[in-house]
VEXSE-371569 format. One record per residue (C-alpha): x, y, z. Coordinates in steps of 0.25 Angstrom, whole numbers, padded with zeros to 4 digits, always signed. Example, Ala and Ser with C-alpha at 12.3 -4.5 7.8 and 13.67 -1.06 7.14 Angstrom:
<atoms>
+0049-0018+0031 +0055-0004+0029 
</atoms>
This chain:
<atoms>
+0239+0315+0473 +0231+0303+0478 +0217+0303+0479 +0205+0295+0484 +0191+0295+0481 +0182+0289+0492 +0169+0286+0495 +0160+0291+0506 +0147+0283+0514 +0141+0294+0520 +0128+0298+0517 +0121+0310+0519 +0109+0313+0526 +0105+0324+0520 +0106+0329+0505 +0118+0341+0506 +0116+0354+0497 +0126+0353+0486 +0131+0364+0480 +0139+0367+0465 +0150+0376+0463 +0155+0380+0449 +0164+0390+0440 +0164+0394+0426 +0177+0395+0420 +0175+0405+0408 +0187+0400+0399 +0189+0412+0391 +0194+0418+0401 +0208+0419+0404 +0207+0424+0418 +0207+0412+0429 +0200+0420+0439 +0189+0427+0431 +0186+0416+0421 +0179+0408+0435 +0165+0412+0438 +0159+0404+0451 +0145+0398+0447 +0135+0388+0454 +0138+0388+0471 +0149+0397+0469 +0143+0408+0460 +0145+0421+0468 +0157+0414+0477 +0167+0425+0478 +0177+0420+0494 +0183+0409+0487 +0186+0405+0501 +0173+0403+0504 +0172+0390+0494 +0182+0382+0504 +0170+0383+0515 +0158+0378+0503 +0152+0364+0500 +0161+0355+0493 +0174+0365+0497 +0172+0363+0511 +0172+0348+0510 +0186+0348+0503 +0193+0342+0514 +0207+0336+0517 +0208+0325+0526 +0219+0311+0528 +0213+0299+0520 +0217+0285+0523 +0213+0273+0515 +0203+0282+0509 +0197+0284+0522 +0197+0300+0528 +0203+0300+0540 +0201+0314+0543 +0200+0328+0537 +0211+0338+0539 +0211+0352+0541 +0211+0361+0529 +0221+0370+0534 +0230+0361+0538 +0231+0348+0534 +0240+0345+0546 +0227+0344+0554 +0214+0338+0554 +0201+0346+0552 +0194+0348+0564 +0183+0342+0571 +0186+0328+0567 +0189+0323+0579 +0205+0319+0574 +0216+0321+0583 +0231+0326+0582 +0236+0329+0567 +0233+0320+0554 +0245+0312+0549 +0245+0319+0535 +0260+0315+0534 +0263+0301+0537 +0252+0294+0527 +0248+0285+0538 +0235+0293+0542 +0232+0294+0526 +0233+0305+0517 +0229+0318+0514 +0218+0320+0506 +0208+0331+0502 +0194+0326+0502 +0185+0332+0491 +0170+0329+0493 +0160+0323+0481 +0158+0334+0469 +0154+0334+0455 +0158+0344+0446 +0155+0349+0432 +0164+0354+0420 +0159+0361+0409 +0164+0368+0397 +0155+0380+0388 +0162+0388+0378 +0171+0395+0389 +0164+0392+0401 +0168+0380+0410 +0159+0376+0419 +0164+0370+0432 +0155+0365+0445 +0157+0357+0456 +0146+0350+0466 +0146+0342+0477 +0129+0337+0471 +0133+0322+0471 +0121+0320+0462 +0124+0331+0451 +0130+0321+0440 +0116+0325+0433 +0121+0340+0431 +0134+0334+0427 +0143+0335+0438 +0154+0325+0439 +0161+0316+0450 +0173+0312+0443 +0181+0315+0457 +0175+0308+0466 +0173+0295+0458 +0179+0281+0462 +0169+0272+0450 +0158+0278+0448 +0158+0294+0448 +0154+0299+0461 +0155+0286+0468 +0166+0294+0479 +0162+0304+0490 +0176+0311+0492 +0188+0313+0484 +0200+0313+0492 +0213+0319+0483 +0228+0319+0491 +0230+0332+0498 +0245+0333+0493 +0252+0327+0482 +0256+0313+0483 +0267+0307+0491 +0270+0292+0489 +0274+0284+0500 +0273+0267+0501 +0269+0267+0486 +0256+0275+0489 +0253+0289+0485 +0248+0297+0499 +0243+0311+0501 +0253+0316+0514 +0260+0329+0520 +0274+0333+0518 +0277+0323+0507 +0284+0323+0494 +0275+0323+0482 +0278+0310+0474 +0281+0312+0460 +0286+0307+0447 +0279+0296+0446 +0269+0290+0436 +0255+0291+0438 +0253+0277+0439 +0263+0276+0450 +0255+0287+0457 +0241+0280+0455 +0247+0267+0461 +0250+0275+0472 +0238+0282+0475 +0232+0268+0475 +0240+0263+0484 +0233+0271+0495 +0220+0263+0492 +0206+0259+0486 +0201+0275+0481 +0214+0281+0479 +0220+0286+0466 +0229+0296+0459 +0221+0310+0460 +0213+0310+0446 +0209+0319+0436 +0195+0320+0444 +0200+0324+0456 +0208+0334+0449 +0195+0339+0442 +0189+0342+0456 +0200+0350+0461 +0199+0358+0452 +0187+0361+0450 +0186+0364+0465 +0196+0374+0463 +0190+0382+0454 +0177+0382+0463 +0188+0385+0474 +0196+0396+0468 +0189+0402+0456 +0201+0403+0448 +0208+0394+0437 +0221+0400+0442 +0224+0391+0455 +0238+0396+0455 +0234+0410+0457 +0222+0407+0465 +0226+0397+0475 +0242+0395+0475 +0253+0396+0466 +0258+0379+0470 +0271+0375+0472 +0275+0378+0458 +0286+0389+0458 +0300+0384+0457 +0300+0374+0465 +0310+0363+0465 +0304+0351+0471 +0291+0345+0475 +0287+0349+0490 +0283+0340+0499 +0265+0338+0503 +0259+0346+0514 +0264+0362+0511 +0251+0366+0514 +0246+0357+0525 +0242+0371+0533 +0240+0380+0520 +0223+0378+0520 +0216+0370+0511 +0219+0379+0498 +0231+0385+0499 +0242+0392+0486 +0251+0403+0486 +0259+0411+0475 +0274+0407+0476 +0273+0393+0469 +0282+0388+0481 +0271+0383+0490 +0261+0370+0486 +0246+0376+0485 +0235+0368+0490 +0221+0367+0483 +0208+0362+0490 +0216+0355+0500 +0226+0348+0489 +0241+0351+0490 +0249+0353+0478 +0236+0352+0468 +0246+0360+0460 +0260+0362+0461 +0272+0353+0467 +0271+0341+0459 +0262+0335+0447 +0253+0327+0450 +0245+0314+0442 +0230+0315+0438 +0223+0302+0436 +0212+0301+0429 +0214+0306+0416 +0222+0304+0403 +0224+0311+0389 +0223+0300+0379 +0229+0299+0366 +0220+0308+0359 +0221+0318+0371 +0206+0314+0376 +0207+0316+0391 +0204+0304+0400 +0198+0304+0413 +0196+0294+0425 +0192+0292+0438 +0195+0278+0440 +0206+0268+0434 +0216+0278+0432 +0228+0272+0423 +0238+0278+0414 +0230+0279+0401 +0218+0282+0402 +0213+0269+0401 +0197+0269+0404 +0197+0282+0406 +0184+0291+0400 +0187+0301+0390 +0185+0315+0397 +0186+0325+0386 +0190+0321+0372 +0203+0328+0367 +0202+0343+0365 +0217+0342+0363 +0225+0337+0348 +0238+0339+0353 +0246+0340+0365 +0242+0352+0374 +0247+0359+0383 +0245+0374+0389 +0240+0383+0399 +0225+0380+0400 +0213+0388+0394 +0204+0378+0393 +0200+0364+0398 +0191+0354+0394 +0180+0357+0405 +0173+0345+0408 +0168+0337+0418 +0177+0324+0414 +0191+0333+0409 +0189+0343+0419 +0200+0355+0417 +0210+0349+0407 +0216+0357+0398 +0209+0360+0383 +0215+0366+0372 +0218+0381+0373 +0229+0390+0375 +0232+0403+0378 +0231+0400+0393 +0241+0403+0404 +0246+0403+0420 +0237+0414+0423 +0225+0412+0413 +0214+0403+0411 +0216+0390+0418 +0230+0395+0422 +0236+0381+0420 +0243+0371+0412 +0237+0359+0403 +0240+0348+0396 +0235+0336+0387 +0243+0328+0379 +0241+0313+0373 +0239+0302+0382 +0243+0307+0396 +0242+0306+0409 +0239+0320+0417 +0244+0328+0429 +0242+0340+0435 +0246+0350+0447 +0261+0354+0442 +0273+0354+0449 +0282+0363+0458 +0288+0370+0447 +0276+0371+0436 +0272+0386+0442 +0260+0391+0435 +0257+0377+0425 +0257+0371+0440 +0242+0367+0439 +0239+0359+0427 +0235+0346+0422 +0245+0341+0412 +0239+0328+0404 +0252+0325+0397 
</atoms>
């Protein structure tokens, strides 16, 4: 999956209301449902639904990017058109590359990630000023943290055509390469674009969980296309399936906050982060290489061996996000309902592949 972080001039007239939305994840509790209580904007939220049509929801858009320039939104439910009231005639090229790629826009937020005793704390705000509370922009940061506007991540998994790494319909995923392959590629496009990092990751994430208010994404969204299947399908199965879209028989793709394939299909590479030697996890948002080179130290190593295992726990900070901690009596239906790992000096990948079933969604540092 490409991605491109980009800047915007505009300047508001007036100072917006911001809101904060947060969860409570109690750890000790097995259950992924129950174990999530809504707190902050969202406290006493029970239509779900109703979050798609809320600040910071409503401005997760998809649209076609070229040269890191929007050409134009597209609609929600169908990608095949564009939204409407833009003035745009005919149907968007979202096949041919020529017109640019898809991509989901996601508007500036921070977020916070906390850990105590059992509790982990996550909120999300669209306050570009809330670095004093401890709120993080790791996601939408180019030099400085915070310095972008939008982040725009592909709308379906990566397809390579003329040495570049595009974001189209009806193609075959690309795969079996190395990642430094795939970062050349995504860089090919131009000045902003990158392999999608560990940040980005990070903010998916925790959007679903504002989202869906659940830790079991299989079961509360979709299933993926996880079950038996014997090859890779082609982008754009659910061009015409809504902005979120998952169902139960493991033989259709799923689609989460606009994003095709976040799970299921094929494996995908995460920039942006490395276990080192001593199993410390290193992160970036700039200067992404093979070995961590320059990269900060994140969370220092709660690991002393290899580990691997249905997850219980996670680190729970702002810089390692939801990797996996050391803990184990976890499984596909309870507490985090998905697979982890961390072993010496590795690279990471996440999403899982069209025959993985329920370790589908994971990220694997190994």
């Amino acid at each position: 999956m490409i991605q491109k972080v980009y800047k915007n001039s505009e300047e508001y007239l007036f100072k917006k209301p911001y809101v904060t939305y947060g969860v409570n994840i109690d750890t000790s509790n097995s259950n992924p449902d129950t174990c999530v209580t809504y707190t902050d904007d969202l406290a006493g939220v029970t239509d779900l639904a109703s979050i798609d049509y809320m600040d910071i929801f409503k401005d997760i858009k998809p649209c076609l990017l070229k040269n890191g320039v929007r050409v134009g939104y597209l609609n929600k439910a169908n990608y095949a058109q564009w939204e409407a009231g833009q003035g745009l005639s005919g149907s968007p090229d979202i096949t041919s590359g020529n017109a640019g790629d898809v991509m989901v826009e996601f508007p500036k937020v921070g977020w916070k990630i906390t850990t105590s005793g059992n509790t982990l704390s996550v909120k999300v705000t669209n306050n570009p000023d809330a670095g004093a509370q401890g709120f993080r922009y790791y996601a939408h940061t180019r030099v400085t943290e915070g310095d972008r506007e939008y982040l725009y991540l592909g709308a379906y998994v990566g397809f390579t055509v003329s040495n570049a790494l595009r974001s189209l319909s009806g193609k075959a995923p690309t795969a079996t390469q190395t990642i430094g392959t795939f970062r050349t590629q995504a860089k090919a496009n131009g000045t902003g674009y990158d392999l999608q990092h560990f940040y980005a990751i990070t903010l998916v994430q925790i959007l679903y969980l504002m989202r869906f208010k659940s830790l079991n994404c299989q079961t509360k969204l979709g299933r993926g296309y996880v079950d038996g299947n014997s090859a890779a399908i082609n982008t754009g199965g659910t061009n015409a399936k809504g902005f979120n879209f998952g169902e139960t028989t493991g033989k259709l793709q799923c689609k989460c906050l606009g994003i095709e394939d976040l799970w299921g299909n094929v494996y995908t590479w995460v920039d942006g982060i490395f276990s080192d030697a001593s199993r410390n996890i290193l992160t970036a948002y700039q200067n992404f290489n093979d070995t961590g080179s320059g990269y900060r130290n994140s969370g220092a190593s709660e690991h002393t061996a290899k580990f691997s295992s249905y997850i219980v726990k996670v680190i729970g900070t702002s810089e390692a996000g939801f990797v996996v901690a050391p803990g184990t009596g976890g499984s596909e239906t309870t507490y985090f309902c998905d697979y982890g790992s961390v072993m010496a000096s590795h690279l990471a990948f996440f999403g899982g592949g069209r025959g993985d079933a329920g370790h589908a969604v994971r990220l694997f540092l190994r």
